[in-house]
N, CA, C and O atoms as a Tripos MOL2 file, in Angstrom:
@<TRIPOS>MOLECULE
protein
  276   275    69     0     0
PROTEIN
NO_CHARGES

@<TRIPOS>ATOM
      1 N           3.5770   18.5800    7.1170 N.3       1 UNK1
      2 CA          4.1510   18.3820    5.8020 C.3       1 UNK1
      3 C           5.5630   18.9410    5.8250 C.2       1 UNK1
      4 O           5.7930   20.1340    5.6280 O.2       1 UNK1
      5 N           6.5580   17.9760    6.0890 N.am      2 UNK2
      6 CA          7.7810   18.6450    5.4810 C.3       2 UNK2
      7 C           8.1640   19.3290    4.1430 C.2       2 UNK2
      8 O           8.7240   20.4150    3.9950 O.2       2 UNK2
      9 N           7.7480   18.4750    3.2260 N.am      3 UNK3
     10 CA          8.6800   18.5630    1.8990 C.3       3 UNK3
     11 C           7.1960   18.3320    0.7830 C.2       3 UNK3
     12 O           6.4150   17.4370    1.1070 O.2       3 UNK3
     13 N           6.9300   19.0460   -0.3040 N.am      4 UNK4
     14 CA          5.8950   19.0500   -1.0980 C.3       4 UNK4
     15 C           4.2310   19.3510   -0.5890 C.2       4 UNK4
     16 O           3.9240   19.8070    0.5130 O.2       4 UNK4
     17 N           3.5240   19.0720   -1.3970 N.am      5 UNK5
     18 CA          2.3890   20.0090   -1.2180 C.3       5 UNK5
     19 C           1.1400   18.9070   -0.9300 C.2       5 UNK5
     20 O           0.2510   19.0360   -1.7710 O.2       5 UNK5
     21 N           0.9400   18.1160   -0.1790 N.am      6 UNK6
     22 CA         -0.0250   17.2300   -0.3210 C.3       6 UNK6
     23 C          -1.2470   17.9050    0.1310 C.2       6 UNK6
     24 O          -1.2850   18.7880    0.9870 O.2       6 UNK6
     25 N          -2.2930   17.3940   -0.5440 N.am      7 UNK7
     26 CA         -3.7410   17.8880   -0.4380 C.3       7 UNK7
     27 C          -4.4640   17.0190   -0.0210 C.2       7 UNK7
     28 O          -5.2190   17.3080    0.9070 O.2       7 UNK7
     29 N          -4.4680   15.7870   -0.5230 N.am      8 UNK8
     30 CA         -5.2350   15.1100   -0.2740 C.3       8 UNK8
     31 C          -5.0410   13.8570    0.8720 C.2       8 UNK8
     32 O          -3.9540   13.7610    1.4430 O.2       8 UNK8
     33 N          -6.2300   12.8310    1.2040 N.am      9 UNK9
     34 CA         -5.7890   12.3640    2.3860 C.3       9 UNK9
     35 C          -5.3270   10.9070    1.8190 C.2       9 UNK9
     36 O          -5.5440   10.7180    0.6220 O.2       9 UNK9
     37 N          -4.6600    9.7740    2.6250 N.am     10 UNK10
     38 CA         -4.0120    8.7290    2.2590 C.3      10 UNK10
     39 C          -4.4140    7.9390    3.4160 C.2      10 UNK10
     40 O          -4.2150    8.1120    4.6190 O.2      10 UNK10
     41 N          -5.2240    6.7370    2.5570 N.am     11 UNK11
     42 CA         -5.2900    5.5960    3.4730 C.3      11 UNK11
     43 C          -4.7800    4.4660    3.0170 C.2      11 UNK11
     44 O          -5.1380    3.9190    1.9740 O.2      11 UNK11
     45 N          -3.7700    3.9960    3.9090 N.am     12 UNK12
     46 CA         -3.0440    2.7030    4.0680 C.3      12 UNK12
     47 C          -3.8140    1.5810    4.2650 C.2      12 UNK12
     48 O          -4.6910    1.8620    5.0810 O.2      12 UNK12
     49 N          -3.8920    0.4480    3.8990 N.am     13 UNK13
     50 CA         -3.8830   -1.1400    4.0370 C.3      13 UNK13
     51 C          -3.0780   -1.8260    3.8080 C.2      13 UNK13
     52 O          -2.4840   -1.9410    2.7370 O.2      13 UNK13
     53 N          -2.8620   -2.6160    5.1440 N.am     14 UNK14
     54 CA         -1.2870   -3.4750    5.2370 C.3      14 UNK14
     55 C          -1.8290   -5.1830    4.7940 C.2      14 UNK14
     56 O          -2.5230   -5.7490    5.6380 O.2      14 UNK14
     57 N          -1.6190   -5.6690    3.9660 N.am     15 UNK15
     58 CA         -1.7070   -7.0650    3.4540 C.3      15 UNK15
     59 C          -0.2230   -7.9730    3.5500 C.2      15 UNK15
     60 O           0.8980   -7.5140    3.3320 O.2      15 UNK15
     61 N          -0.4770   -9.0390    3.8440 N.am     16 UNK16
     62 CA          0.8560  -10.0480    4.3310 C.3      16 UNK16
     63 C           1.5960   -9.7290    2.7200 C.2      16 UNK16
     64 O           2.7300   -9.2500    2.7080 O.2      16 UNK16
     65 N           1.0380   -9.9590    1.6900 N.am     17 UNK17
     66 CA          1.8000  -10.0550    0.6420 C.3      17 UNK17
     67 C           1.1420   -9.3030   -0.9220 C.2      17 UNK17
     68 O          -0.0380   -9.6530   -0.9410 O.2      17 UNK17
     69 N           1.3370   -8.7160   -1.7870 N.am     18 UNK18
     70 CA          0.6810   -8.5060   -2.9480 C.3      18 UNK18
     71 C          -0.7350   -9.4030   -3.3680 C.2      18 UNK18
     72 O          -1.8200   -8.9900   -3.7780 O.2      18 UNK18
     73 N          -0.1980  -10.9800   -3.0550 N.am     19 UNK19
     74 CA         -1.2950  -11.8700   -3.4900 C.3      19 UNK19
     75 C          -2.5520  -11.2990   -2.7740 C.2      19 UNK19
     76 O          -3.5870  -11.0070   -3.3720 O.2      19 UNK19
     77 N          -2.3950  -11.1930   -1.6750 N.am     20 UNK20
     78 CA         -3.5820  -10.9160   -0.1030 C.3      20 UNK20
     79 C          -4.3690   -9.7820   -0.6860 C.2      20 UNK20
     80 O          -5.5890   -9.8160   -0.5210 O.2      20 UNK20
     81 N          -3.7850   -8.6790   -1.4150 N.am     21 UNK21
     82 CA         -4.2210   -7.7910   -1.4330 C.3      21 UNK21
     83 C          -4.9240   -7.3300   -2.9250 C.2      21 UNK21
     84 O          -5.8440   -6.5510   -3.1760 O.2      21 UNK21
     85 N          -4.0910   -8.1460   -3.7560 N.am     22 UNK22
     86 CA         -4.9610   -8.6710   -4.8590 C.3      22 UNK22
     87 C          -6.5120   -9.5970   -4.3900 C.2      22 UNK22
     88 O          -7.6640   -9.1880   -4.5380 O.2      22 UNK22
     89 N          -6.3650  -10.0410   -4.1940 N.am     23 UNK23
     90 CA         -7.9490  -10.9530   -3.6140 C.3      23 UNK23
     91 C          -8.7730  -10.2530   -2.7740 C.2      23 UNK23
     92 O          -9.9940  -10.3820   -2.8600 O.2      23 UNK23
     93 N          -8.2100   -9.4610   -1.8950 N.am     24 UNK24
     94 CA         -8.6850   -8.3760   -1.1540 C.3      24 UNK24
     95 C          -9.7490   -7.7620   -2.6160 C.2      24 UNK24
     96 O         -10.8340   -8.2280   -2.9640 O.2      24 UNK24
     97 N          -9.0810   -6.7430   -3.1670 N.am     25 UNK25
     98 CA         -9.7840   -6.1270   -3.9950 C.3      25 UNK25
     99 C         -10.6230   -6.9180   -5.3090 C.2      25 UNK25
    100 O         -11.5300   -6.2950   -5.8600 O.2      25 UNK25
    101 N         -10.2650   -8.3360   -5.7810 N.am     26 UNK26
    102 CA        -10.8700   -8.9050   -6.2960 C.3      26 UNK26
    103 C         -12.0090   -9.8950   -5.9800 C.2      26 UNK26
    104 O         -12.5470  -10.6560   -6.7840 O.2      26 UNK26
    105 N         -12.3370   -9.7230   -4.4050 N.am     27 UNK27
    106 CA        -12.8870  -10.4070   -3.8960 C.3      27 UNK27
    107 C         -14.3240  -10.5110   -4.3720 C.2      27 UNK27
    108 O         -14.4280   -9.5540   -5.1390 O.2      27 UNK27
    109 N         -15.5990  -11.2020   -4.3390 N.am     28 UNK28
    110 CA        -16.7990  -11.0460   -4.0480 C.3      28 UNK28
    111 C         -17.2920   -9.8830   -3.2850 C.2      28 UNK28
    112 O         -18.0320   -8.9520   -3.6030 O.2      28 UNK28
    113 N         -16.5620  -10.2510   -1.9820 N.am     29 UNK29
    114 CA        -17.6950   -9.4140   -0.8160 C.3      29 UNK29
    115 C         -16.9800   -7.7430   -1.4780 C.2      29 UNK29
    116 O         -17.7910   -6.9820   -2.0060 O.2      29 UNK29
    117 N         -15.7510   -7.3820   -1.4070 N.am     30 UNK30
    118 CA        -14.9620   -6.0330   -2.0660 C.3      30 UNK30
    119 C         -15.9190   -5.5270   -3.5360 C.2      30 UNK30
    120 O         -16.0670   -4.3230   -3.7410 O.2      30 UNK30
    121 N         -16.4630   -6.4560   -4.3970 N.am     31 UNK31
    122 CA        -16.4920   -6.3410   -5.5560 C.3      31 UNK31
    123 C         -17.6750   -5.4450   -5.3120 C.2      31 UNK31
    124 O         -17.6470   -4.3080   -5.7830 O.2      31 UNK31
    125 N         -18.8510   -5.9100   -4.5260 N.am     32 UNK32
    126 CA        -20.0850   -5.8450   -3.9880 C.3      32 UNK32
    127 C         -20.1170   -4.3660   -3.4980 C.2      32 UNK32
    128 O         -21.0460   -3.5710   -3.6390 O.2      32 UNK32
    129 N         -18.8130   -4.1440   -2.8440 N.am     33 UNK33
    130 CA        -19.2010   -2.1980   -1.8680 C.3      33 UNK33
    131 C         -18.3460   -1.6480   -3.0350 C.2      33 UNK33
    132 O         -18.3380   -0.4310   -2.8510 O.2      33 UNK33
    133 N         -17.7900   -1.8640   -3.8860 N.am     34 UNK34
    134 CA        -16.6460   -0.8020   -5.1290 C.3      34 UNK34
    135 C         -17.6130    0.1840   -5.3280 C.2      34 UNK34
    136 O         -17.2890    1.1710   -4.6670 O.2      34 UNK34
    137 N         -18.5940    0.3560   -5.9030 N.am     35 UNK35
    138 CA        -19.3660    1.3180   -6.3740 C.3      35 UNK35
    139 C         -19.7760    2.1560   -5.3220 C.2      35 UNK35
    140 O         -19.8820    3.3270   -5.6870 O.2      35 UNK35
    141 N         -20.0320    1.9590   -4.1780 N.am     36 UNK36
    142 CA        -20.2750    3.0510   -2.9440 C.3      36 UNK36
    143 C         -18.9130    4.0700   -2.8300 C.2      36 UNK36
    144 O         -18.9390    5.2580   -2.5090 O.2      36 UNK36
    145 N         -17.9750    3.4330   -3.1090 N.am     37 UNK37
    146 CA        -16.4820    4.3030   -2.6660 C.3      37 UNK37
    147 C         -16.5450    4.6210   -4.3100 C.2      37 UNK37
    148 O         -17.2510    5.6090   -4.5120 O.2      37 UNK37
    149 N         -16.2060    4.2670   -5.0650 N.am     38 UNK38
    150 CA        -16.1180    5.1330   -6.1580 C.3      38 UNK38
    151 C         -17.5700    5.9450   -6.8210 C.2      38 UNK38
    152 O         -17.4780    6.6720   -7.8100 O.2      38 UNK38
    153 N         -18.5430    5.7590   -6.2960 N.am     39 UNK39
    154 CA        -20.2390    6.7240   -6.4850 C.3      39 UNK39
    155 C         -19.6100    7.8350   -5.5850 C.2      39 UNK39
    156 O         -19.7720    8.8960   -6.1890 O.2      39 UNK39
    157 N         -18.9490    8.0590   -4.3740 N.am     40 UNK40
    158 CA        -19.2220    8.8920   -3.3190 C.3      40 UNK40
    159 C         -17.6330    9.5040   -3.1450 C.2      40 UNK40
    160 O         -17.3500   10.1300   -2.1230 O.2      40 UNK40
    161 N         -17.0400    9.3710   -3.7710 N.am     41 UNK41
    162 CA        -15.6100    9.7450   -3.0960 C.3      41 UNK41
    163 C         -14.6570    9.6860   -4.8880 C.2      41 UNK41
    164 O         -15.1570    9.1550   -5.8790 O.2      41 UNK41
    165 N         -13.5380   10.2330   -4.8710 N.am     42 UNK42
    166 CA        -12.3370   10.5590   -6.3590 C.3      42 UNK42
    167 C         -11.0440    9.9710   -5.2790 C.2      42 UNK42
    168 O         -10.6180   10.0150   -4.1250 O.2      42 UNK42
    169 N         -10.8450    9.4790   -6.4710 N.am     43 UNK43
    170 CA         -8.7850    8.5690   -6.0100 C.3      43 UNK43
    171 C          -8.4470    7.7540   -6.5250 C.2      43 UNK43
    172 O          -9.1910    7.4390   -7.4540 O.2      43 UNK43
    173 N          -7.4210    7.0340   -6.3740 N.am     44 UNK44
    174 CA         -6.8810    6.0910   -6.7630 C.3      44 UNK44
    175 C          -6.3870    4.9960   -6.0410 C.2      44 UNK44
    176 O          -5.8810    5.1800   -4.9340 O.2      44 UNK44
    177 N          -6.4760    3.8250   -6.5600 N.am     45 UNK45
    178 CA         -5.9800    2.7570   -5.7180 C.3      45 UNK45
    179 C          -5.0830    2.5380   -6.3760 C.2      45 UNK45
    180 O          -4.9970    2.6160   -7.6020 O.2      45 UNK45
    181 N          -3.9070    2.0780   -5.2100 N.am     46 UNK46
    182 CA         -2.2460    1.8000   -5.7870 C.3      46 UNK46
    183 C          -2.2280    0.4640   -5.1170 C.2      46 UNK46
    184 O          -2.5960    0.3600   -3.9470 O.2      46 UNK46
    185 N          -1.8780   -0.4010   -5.7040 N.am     47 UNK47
    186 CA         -0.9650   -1.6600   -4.9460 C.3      47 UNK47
    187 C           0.1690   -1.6160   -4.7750 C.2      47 UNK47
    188 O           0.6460   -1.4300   -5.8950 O.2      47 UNK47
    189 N           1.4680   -1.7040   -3.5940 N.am     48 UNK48
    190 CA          2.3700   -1.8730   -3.6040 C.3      48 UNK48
    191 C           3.1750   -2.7810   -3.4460 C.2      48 UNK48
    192 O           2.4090   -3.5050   -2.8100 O.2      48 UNK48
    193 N           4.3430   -3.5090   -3.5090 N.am     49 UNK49
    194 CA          4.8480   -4.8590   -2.9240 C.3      49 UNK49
    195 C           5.7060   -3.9840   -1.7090 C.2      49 UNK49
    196 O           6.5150   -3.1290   -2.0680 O.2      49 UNK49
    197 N           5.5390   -4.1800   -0.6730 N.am     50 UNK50
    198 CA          5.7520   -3.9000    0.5240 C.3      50 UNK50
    199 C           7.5340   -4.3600    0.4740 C.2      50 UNK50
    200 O           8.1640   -4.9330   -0.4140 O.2      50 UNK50
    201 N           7.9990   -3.8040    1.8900 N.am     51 UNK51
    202 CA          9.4090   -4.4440    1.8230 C.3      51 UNK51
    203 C           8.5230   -5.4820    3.1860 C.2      51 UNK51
    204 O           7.3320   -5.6160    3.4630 O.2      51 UNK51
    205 N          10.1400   -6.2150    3.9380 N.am     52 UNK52
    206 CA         10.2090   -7.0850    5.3150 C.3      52 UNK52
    207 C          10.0240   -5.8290    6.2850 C.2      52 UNK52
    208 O          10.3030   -4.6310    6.2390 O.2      52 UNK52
    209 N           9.4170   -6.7000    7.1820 N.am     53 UNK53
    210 CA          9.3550   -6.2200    8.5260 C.3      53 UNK53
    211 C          11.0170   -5.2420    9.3180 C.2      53 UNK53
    212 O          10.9950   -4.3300   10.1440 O.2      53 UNK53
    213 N          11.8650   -5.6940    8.8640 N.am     54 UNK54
    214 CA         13.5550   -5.0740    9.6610 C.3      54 UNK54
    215 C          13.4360   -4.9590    8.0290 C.2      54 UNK54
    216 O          13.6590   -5.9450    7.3260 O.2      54 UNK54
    217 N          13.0580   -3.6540    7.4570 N.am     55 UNK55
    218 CA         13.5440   -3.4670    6.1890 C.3      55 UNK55
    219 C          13.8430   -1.8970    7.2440 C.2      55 UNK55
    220 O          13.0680   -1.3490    8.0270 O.2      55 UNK55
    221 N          15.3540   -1.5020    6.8330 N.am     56 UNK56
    222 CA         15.6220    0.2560    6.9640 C.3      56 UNK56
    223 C          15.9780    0.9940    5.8300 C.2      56 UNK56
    224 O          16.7080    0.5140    4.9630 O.2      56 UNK56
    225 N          15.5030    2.1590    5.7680 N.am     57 UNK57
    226 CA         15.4340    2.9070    4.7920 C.3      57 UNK57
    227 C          16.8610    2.4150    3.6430 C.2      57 UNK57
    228 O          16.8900    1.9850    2.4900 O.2      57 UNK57
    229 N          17.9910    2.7700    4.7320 N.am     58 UNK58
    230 CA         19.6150    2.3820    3.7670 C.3      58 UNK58
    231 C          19.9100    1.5160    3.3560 C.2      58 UNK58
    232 O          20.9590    1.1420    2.8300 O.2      58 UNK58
    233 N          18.7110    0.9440    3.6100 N.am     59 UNK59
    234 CA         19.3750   -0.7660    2.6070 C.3      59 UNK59
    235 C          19.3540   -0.7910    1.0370 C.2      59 UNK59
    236 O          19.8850   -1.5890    0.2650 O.2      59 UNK59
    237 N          18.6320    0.2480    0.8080 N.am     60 UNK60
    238 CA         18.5390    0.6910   -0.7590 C.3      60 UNK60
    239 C          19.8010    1.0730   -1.5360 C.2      60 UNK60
    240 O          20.1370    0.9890   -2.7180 O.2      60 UNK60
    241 N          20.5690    1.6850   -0.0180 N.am     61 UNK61
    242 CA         21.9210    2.2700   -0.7600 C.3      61 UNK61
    243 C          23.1590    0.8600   -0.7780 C.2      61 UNK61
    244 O          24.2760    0.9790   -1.2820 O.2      61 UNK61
    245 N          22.6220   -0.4780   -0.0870 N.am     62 UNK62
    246 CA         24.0080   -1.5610   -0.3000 C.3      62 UNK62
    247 C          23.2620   -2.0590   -1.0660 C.2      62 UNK62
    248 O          23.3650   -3.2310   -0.7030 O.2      62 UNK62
    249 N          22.5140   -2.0670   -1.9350 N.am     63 UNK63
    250 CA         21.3550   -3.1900   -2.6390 C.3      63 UNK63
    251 C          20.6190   -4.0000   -1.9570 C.2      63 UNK63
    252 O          20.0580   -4.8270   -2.6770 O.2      63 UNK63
    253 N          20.5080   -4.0470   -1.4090 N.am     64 UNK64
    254 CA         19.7050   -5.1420   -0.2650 C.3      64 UNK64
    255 C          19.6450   -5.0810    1.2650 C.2      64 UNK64
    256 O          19.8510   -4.1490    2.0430 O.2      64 UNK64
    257 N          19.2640   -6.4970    1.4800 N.am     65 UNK65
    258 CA         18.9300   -5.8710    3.4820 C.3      65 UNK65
    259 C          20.1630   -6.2640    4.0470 C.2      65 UNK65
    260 O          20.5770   -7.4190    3.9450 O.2      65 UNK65
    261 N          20.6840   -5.5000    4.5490 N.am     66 UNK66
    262 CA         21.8720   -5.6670    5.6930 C.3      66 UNK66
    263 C          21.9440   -6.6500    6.6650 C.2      66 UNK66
    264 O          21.0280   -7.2140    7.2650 O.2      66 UNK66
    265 N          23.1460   -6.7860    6.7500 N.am     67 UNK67
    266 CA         23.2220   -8.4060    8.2420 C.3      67 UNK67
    267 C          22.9970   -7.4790    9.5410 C.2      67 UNK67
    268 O          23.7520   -6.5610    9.8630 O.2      67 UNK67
    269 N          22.0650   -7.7910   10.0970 N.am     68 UNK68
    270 CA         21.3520   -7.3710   11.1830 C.3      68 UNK68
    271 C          21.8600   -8.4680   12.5870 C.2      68 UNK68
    272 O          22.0410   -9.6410   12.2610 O.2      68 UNK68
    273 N          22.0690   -8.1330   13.9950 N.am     69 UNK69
    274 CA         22.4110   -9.1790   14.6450 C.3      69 UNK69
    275 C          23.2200   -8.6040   15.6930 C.2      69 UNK69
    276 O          23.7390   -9.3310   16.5410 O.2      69 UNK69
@<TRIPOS>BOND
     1     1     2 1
     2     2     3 1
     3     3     4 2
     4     3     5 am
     5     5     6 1
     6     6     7 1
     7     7     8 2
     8     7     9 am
     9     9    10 1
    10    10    11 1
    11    11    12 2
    12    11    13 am
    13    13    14 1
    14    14    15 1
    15    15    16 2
    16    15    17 am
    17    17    18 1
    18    18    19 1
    19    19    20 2
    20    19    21 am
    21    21    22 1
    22    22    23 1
    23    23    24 2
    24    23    25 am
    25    25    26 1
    26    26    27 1
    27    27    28 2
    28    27    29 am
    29    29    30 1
    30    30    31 1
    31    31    32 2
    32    31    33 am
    33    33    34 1
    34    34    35 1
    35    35    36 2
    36    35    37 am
    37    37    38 1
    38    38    39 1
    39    39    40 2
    40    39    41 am
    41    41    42 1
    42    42    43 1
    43    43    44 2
    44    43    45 am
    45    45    46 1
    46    46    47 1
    47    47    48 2
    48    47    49 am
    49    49    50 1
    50    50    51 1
    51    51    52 2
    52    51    53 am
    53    53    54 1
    54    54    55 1
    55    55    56 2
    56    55    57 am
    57    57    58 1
    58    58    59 1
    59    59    60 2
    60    59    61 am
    61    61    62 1
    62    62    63 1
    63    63    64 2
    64    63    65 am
    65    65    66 1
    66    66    67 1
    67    67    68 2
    68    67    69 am
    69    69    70 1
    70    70    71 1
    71    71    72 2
    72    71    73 am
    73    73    74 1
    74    74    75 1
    75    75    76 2
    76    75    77 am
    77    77    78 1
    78    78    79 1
    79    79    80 2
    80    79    81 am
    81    81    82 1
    82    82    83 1
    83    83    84 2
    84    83    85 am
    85    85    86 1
    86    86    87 1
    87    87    88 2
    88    87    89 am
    89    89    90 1
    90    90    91 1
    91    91    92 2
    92    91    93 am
    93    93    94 1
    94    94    95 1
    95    95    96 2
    96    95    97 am
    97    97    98 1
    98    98    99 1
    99    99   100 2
   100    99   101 am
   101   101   102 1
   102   102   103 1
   103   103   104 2
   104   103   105 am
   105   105   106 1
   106   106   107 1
   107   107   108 2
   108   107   109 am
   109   109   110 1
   110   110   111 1
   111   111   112 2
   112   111   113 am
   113   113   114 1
   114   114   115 1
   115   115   116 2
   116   115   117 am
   117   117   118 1
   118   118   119 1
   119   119   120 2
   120   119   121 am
   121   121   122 1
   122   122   123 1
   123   123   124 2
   124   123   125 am
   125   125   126 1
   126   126   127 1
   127   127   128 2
   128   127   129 am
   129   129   130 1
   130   130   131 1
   131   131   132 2
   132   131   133 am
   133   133   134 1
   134   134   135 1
   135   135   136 2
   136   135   137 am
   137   137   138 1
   138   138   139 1
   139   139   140 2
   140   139   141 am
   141   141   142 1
   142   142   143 1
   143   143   144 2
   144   143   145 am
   145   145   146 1
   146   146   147 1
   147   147   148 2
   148   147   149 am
   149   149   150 1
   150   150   151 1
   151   151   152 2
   152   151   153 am
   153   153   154 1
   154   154   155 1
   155   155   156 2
   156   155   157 am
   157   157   158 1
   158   158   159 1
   159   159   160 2
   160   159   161 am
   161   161   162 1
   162   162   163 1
   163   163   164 2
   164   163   165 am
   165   165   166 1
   166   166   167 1
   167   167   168 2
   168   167   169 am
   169   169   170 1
   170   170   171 1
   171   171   172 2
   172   171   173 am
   173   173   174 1
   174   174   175 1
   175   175   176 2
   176   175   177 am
   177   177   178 1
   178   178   179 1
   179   179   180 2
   180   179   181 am
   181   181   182 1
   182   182   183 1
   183   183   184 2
   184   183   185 am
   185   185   186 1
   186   186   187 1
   187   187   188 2
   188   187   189 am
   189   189   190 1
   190   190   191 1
   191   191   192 2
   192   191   193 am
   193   193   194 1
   194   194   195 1
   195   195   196 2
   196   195   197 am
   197   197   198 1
   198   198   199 1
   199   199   200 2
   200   199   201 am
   201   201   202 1
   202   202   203 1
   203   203   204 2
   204   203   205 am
   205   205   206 1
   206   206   207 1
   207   207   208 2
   208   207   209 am
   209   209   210 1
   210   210   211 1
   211   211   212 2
   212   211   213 am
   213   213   214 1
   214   214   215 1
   215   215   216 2
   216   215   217 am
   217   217   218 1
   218   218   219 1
   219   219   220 2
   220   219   221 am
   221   221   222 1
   222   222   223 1
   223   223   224 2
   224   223   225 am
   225   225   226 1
   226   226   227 1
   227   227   228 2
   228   227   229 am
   229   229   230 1
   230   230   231 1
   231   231   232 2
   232   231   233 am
   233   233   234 1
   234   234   235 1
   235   235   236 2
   236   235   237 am
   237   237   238 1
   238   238   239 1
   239   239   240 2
   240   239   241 am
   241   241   242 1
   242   242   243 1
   243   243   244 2
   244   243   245 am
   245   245   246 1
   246   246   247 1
   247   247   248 2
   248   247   249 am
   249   249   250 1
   250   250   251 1
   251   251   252 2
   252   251   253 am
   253   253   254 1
   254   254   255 1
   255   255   256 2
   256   255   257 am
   257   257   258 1
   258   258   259 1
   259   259   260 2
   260   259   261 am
   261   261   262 1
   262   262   263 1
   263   263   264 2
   264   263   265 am
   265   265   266 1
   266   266   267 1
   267   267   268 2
   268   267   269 am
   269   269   270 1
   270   270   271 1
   271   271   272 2
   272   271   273 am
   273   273   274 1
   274   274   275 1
   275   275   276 2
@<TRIPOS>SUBSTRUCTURE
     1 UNK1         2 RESIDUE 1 A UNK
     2 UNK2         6 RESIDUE 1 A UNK
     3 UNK3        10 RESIDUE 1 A UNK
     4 UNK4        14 RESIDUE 1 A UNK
     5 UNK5        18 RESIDUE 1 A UNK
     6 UNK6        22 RESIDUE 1 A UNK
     7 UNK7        26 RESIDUE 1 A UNK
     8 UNK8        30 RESIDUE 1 A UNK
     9 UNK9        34 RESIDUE 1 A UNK
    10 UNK10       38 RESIDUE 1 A UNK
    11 UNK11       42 RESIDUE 1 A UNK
    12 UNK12       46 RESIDUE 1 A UNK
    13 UNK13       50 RESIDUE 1 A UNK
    14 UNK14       54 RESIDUE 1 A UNK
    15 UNK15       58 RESIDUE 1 A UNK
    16 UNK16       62 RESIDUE 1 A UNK
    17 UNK17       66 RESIDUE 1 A UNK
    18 UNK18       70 RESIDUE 1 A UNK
    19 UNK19       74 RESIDUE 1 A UNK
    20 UNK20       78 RESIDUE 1 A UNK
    21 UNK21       82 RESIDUE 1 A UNK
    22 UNK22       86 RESIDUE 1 A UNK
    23 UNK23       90 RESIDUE 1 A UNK
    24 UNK24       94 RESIDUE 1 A UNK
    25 UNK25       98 RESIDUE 1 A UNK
    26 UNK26      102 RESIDUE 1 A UNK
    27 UNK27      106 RESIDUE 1 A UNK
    28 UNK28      110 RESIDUE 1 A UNK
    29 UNK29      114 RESIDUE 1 A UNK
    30 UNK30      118 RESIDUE 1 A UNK
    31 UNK31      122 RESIDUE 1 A UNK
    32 UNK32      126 RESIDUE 1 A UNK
    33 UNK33      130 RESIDUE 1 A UNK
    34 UNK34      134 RESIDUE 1 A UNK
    35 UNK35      138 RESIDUE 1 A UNK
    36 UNK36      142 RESIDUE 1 A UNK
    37 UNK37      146 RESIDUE 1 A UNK
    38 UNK38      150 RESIDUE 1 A UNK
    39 UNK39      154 RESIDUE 1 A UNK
    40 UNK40      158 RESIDUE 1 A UNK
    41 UNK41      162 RESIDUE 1 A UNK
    42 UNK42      166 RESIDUE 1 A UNK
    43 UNK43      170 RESIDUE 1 A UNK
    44 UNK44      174 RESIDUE 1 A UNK
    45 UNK45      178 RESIDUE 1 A UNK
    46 UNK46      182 RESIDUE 1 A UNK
    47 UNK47      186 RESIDUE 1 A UNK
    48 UNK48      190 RESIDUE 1 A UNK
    49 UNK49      194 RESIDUE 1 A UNK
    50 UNK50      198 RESIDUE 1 A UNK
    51 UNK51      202 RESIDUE 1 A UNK
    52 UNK52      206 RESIDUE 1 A UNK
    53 UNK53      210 RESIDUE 1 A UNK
    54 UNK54      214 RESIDUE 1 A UNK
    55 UNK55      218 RESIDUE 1 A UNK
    56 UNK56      222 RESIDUE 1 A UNK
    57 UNK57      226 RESIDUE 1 A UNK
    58 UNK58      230 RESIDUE 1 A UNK
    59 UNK59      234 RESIDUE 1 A UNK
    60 UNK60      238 RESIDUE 1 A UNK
    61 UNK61      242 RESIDUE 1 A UNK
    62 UNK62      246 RESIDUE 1 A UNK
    63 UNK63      250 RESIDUE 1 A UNK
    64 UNK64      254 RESIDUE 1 A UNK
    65 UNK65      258 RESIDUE 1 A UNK
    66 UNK66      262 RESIDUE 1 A UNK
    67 UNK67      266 RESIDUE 1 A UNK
    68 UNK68      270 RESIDUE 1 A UNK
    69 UNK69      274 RESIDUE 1 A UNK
């Protein structure tokens, strides 16, 4: 831990796009195990919209993704 106090643990899932990962969790077969992870375990699920693959941190500071090449 560099910087702040984390306690708890963090698990990642990488989905091609928001949609993927919406259906992911709205799925049938997902809908079916929800109650085992939330009966047995406390957290939260976050969705994020991911950046691109050649996304670098500083592109935040020109507004956008840089000409790469």
């Amino acid at each position: 831990m560099l910087e702040g106090e984390w306690t708890e643990d963090l698990i990642v899932i990488a989905f091609p796009d928001l949609a993927h990962a919406r259906g992911w969790y709205e799925s049938p077969a997902y809908q079916r195990i929800v109650a085992f992870r939330t009966g047995n375990s406390s957290g939260d699920v976050i969705l994020i919209e991911g950046v691109p693959p050649d996304h670098q941190a500083t592109d935040v500071l020109t507004g956008g993704a840089r000409r790469r090449g």
